[in-house]
C-alpha positions as CSV (number, residue, x, y, z in Angstrom):
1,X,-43.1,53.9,74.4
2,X,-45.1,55.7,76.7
3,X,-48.2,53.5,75.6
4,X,-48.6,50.2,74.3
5,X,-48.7,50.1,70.2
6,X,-51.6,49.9,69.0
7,X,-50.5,47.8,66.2
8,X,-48.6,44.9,68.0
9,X,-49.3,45.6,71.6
10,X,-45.6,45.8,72.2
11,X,-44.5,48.6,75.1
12,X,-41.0,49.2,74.3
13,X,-39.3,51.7,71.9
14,X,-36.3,53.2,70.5
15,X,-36.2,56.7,69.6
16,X,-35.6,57.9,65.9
17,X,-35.8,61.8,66.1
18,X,-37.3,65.0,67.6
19,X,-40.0,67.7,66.9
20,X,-41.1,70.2,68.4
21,X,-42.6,69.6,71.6
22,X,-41.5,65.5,71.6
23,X,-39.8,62.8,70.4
24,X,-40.4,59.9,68.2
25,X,-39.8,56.6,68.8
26,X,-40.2,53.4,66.6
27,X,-41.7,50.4,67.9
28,X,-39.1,47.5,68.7
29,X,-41.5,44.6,67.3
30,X,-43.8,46.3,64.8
31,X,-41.8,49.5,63.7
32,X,-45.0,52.3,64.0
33,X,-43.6,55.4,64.7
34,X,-45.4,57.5,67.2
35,X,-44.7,60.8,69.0
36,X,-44.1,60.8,72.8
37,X,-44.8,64.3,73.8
38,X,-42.3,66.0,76.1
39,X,-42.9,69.5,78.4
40,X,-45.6,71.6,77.1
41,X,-47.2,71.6,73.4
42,X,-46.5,74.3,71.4
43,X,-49.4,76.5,71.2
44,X,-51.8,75.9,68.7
45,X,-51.6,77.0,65.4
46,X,-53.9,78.4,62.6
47,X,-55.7,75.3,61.2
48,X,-53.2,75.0,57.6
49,X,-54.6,74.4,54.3
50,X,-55.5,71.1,53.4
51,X,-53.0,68.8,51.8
52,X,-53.2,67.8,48.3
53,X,-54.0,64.7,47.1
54,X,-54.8,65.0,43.5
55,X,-55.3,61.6,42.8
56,X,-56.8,60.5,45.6
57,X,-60.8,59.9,44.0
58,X,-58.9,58.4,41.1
59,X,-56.9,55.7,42.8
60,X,-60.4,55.4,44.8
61,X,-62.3,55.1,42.1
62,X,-59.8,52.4,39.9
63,X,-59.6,50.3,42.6
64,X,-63.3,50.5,43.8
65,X,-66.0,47.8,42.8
66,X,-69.3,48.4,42.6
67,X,-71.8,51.8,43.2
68,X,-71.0,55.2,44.0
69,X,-74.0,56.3,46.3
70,X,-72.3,57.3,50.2
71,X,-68.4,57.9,50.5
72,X,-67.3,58.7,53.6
73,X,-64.1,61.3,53.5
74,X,-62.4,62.0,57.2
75,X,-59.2,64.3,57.6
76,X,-58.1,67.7,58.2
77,X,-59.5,70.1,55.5
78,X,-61.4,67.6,53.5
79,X,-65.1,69.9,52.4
80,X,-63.1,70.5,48.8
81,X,-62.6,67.0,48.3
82,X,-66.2,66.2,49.5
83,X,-67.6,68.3,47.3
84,X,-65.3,67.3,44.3
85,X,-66.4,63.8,44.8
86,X,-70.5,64.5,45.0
87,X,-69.0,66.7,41.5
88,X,-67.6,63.4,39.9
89,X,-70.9,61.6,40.4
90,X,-71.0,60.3,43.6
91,X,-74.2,60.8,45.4
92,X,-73.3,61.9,48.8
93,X,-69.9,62.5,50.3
94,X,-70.4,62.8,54.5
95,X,-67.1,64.6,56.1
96,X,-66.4,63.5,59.8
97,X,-67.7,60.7,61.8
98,X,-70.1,62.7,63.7
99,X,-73.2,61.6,62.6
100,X,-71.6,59.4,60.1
101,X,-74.0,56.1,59.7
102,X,-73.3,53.1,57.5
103,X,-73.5,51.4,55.3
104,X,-71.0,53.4,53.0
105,X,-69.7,52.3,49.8
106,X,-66.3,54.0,50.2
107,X,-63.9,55.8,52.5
108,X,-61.4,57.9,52.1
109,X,-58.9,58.4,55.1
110,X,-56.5,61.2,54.0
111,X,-54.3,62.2,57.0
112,X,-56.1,61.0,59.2
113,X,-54.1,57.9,60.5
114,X,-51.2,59.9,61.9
115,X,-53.5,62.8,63.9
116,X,-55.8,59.8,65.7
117,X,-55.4,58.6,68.9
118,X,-55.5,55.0,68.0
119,X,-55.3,54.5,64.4
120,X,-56.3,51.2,64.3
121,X,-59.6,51.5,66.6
122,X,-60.3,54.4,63.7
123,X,-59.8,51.9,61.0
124,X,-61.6,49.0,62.6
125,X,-64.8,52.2,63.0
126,X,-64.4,52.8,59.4
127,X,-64.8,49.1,58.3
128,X,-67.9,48.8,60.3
129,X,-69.3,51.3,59.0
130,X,-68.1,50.2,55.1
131,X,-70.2,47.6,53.2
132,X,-68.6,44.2,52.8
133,X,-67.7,44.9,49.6
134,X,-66.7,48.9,50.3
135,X,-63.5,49.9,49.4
136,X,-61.1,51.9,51.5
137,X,-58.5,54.6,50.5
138,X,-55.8,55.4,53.5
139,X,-53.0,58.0,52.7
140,X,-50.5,59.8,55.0
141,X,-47.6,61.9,54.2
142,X,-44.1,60.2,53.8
143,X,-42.0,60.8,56.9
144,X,-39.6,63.4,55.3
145,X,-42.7,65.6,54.0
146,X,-43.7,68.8,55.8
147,X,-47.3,67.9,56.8
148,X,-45.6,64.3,58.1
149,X,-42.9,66.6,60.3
150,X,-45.5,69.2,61.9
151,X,-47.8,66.9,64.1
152,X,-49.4,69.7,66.3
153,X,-52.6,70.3,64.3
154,X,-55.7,71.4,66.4
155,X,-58.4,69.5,64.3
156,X,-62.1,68.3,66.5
157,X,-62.2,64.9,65.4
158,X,-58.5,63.7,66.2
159,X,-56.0,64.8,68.7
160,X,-53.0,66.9,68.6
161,X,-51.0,65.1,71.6
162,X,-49.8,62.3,70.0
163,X,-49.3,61.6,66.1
164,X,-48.2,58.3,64.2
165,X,-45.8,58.4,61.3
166,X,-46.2,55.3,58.7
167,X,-44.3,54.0,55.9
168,X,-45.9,51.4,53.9
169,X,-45.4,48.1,55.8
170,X,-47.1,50.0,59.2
171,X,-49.9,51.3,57.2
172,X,-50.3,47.5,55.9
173,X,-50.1,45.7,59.2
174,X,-52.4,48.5,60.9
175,X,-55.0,47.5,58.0
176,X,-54.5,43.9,58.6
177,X,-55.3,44.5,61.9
178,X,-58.1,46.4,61.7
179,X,-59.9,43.2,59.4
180,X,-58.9,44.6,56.1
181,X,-57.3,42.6,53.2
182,X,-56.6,42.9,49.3
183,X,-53.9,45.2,50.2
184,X,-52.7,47.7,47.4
185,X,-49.7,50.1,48.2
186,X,-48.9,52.9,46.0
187,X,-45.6,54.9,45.7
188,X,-45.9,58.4,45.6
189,X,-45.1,61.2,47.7
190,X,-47.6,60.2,50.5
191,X,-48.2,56.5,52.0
192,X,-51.4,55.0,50.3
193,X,-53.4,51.9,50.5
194,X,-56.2,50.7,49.0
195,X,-58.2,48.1,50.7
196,X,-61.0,46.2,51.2
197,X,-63.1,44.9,54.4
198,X,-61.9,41.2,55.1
199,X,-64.6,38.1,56.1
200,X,-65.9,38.3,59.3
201,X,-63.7,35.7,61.5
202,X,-63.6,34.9,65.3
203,X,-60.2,34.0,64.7
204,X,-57.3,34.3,62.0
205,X,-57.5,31.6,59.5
206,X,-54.2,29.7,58.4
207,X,-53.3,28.2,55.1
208,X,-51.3,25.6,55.2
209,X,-50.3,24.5,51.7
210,X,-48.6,21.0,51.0
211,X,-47.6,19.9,47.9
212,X,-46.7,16.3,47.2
213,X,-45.3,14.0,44.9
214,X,-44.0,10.5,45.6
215,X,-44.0,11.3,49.6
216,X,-45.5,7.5,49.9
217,X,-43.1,7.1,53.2
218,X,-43.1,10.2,54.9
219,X,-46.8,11.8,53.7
220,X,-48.8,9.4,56.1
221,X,-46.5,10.5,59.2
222,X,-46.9,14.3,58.2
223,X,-50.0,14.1,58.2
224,X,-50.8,12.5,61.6
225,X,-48.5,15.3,63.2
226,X,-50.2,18.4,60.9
227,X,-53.7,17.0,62.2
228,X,-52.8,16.5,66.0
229,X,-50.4,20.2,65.8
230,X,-52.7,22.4,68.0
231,X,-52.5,25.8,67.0
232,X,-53.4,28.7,69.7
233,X,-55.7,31.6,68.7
234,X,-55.9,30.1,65.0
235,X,-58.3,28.4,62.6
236,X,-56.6,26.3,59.6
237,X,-57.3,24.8,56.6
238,X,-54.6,21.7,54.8
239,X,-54.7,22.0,51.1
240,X,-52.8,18.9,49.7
241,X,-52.0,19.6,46.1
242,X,-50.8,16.2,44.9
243,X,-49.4,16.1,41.3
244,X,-49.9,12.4,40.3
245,X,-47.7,10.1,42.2
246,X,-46.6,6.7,40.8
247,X,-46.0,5.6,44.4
248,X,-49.6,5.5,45.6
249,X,-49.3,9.1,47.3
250,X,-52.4,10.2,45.3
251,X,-54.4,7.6,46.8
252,X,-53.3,8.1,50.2
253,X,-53.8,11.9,49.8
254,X,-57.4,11.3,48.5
255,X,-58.2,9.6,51.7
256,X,-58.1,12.6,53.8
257,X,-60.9,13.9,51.3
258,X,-63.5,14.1,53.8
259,X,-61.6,15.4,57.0
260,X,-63.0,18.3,58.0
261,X,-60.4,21.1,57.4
262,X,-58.6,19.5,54.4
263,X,-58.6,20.3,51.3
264,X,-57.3,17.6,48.2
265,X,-56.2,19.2,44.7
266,X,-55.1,16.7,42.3
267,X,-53.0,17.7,39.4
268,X,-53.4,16.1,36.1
269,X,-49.6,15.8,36.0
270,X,-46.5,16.6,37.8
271,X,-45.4,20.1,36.8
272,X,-42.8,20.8,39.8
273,X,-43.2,21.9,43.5
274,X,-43.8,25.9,42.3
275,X,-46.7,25.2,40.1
276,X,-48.5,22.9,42.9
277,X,-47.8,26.0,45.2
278,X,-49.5,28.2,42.8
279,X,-52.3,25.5,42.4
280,X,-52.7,26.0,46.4
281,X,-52.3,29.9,46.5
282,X,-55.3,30.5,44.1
283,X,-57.5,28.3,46.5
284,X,-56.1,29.5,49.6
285,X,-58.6,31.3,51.7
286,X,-56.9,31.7,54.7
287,X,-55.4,35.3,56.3
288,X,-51.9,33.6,56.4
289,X,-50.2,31.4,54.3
290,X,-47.8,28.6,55.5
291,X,-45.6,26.3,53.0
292,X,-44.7,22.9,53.9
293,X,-43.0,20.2,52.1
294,X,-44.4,16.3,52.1
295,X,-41.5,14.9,53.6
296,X,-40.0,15.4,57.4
297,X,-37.2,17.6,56.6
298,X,-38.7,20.4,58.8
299,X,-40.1,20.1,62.5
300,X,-43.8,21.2,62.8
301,X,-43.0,22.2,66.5
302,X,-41.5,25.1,65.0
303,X,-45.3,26.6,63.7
304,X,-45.5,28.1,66.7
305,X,-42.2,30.8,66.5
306,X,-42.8,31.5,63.0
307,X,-46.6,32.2,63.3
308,X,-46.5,34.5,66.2
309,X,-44.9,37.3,64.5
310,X,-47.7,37.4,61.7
311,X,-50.5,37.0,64.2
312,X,-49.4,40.1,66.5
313,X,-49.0,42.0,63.0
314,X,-45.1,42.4,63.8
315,X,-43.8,41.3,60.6
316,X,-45.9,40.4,57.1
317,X,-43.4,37.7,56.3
318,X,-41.5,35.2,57.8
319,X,-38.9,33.1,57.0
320,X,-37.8,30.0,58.7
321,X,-34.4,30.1,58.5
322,X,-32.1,26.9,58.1
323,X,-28.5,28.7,58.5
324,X,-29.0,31.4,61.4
325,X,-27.0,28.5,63.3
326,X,-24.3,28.1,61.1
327,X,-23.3,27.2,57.3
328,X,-23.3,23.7,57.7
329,X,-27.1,22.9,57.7
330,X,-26.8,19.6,55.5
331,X,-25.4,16.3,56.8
332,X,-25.7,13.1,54.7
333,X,-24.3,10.2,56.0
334,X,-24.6,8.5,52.8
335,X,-23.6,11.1,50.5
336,X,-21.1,13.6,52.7
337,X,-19.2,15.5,49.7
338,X,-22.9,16.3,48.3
339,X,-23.9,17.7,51.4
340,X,-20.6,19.6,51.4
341,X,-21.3,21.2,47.9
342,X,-25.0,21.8,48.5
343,X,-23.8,24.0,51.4
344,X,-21.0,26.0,49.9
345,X,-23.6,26.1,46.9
346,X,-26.5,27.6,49.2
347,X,-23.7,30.7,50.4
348,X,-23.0,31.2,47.1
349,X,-26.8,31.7,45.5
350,X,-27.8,33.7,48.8
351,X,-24.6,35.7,48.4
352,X,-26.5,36.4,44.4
353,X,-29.5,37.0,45.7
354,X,-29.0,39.6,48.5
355,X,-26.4,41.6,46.3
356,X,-29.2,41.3,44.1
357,X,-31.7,42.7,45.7
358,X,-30.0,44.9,48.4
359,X,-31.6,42.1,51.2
360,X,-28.9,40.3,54.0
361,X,-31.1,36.8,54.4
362,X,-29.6,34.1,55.8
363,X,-31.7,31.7,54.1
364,X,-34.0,32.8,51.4
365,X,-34.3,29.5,49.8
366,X,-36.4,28.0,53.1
367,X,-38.9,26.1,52.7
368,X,-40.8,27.7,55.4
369,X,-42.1,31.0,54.0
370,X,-44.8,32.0,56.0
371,X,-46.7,35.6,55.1
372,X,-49.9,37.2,55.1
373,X,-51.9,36.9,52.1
374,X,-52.3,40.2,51.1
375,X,-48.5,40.2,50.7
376,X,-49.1,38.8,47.3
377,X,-52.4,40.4,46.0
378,X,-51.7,41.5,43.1
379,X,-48.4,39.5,42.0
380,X,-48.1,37.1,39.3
381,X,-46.2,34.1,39.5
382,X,-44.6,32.3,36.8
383,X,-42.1,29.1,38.4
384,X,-43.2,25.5,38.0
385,X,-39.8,24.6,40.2
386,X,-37.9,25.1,42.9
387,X,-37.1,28.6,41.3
388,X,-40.3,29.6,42.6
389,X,-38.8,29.7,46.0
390,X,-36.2,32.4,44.3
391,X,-39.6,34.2,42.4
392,X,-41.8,34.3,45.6
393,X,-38.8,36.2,47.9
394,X,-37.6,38.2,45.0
395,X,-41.1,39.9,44.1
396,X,-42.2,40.3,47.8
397,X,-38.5,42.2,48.1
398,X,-39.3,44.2,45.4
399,X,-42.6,45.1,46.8
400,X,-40.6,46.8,49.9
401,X,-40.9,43.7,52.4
402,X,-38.6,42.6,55.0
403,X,-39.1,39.4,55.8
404,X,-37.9,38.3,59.8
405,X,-35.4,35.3,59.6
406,X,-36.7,32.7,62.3
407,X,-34.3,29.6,63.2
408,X,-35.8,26.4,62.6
409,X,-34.9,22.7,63.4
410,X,-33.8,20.6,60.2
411,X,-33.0,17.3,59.1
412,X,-31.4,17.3,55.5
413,X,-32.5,14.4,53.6
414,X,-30.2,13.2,50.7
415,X,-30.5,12.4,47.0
416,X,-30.8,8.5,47.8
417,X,-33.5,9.5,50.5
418,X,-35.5,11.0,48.0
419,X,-34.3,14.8,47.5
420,X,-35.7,16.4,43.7
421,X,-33.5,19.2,44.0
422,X,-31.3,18.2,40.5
423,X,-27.6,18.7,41.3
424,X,-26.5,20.6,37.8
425,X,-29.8,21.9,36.1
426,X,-31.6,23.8,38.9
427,X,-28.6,25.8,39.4
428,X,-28.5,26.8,36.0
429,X,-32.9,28.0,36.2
430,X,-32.1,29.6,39.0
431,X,-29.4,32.0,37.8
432,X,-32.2,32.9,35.3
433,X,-34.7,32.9,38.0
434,X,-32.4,35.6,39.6
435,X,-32.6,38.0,36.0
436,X,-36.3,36.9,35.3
437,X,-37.9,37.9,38.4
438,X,-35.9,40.7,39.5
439,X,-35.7,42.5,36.2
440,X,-39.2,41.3,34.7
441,X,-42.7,42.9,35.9
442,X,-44.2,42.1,39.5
């Protein structure tokens, strides 16, 4: 890439195609799309109408809270729109950011991601200049639309010497960049988000939800290495959800009450490790989300891999994956032919899943998911279990993610070390977690 992205910072890029007067390459870390120009631009051209978004104001308007007095409206041939909005009631519709002065209770950016020279300095202007709770509408064409393939457009307020092409994951992690959250993507024929301006942090905050039951040997010695784990660049909050052990877990989980940071939710009664992550979700406030499990099957040296892709906006999701080193992930020294059919069992529910779902993860059924919260606005889960593990990476397939497989140390623990997995019903709830979630509603 000729410059760095503006997205993840990377510098390196592969190309994808050609148009006239450059080429386009795609971003090796991220995936933006942006136009290297090559010789001479093409001369300029008549200024072309306007696009069309007809239902721009109304997805605006739906997804907006609060009043219509000031809506800002930037892109190429936007004046109709303007005066269609000030038309449908709202008070004053400025075009442009010259002269444009905040607070405004809305902005709509329509084509004008992909003709600025830095698309997320633009977006980062636009929230300062949005009220903290303004609502933003950002829409470009789809790559294979005319407007997306003719970049050279001669417009005052952006350039014409290098354009950005978006599909929906690159429009989301530009957002999240520029300190926007509450995500909303709509299909269509152009690339649109709704969003709104996210809390005002130094730093990104992390979520790290652990749910517990009857981790009496293993929860103390989590603990101690979640509380010393120094994390770079990040702010964190531990939210225990502890579902009433009989081991005296509850009681040593209510003693970290008043450590600054952590976060205790106790559950009347133990309803399974999905529900206690959906107890935690609905409390988490953080800008990424990290699951981990009570016990010391996972190594919490391995934060540091799987958080760096969310942080530099490469990837939305993460997954820590068990099996990029192999099949054989499970050794029990007491119990070897279980650890043998939990393993052939494992290839043959991922093989399910990914046919599925068109997806080729190695390890869907991690523990370690690891994702951006906005990656479930808007999703309602349903799993009490460990078929939530199935629900969570089914519906945020569905919504069009791609989550980046990680490797991640493991030590397998086995049913007379204190494994919940149960050997012949979870199988069968999660063969119907497999029909539920990916034929039922999102």
């Amino acid at each position: 890439m000729s410059q760095a992205c503006p997205i993840c910072g990377c510098d390196r890029g592969e190309y994808e195609f050609s148009v006239p007067g450059g080429r386009v390459q795609r971003c090796t870390d991220c995936g933006l799309l942006s136009l290297r120009p090559e010789g001479a631009a093409p001369a300029p051209q008549a200024q072309p109408a306007a696009p069309v978004w007809p239902a721009a104001l109304q997805d605006l308007e739906r997804y907006h809270r609060g009043e219509r007095r000031r809506l800002l409206v930037l892109g190429p041939g936007v004046g109709p729109l303007a005066a269609s909005a000030v038309a449908r009631g709202w008070g004053q519709a400025h075009t442009g950011l010259e002269g444009a002065e905040g607070p405004f209770d809305a902005a709509l950016l329509l084509d004008a991601l992909g003709l600025s020279a830095d698309p997320v300095a633009l977006l980062a202007r636009v929230r300062g200049l949005l009220r903290a709770d303004g609502t933003l509408l950002a829409a470009v064409p789809r790559l294979d639309s005319i407007q997306a393939r003719f970049p050279w457009r001669p417009f005052s307020t952006f350039t014409s010497e290098r354009g950005f092409y978006f599909d929906d994951q690159t429009l989301q992690k530009s957002l999240a960049r520029a300190g926007f959250m509450e995500v909303e993507l709509q299909a269509g024929r152009q690339v649109l988000a709704l969003a709104r301006p996210s809390e005002q942090r130094e730093r990104p905050l992390l979520s790290i939800l652990v749910p517990i039951y009857n981790e009496g040997a293993t929860f103390p010695v989590l603990m101690d290495g979640l509380l010393k784990k120094e994390l770079p660049g990040l702010d964190r909050e531990i939210l225990l959800i502890e579902s009433n052990s009989t081991d005296g877990t509850r009681e040593l989980a209510q003693g970290y009450a008043g450590v600054p940071g952590v976060r205790v939710l106790l559950e009347e009664r133990p309803r399974g490790k999905g529900h206690a992550v959906r107890t935690g979700l609905a409390e988490a406030r953080g800008d990424i989300v990290l699951i981990q499990d009570g016990d010391l099957e996972y190594d919490l040296n391995d934060y540091d891999q799987l958080l760096d892709p969310l942080v530099r906006c490469q990837s939305l999701v993460v997954l820590g994956s068990r099996h990029s080193g192999g099949w054989k992930i499970r050794h029990f020294t007491d119990q070897p032919f279980m650890a043998w059919a939990l393993n052939l069992a494992h290839l043959f529910f991922a093989f399910l899943l990914n046919s599925a779902c068109g997806s080729d993860l190695k390890d869907p059924f991690t523990m370690y998911k690891v994702f951006r919260r906005d990656c479930v606005h808007g999703l309602s889960f349903k799993a009490n279990r460990f078929d939530f593990d199935w629900e969570l990476v089914i519906k945020l397939l569905r919504k069009g993610y791609k989550p980046l497989e990680i490797p991640v140390n493991y030590s397998s623990r086995s049913f007379q070390q204190g494994k919940k997995v149960r050997f012949f019903r979870d199988p069968i709830t999660w063969v119907w977690a497999l029909i539920r979630f990916r034929l039922g509603p999102l």
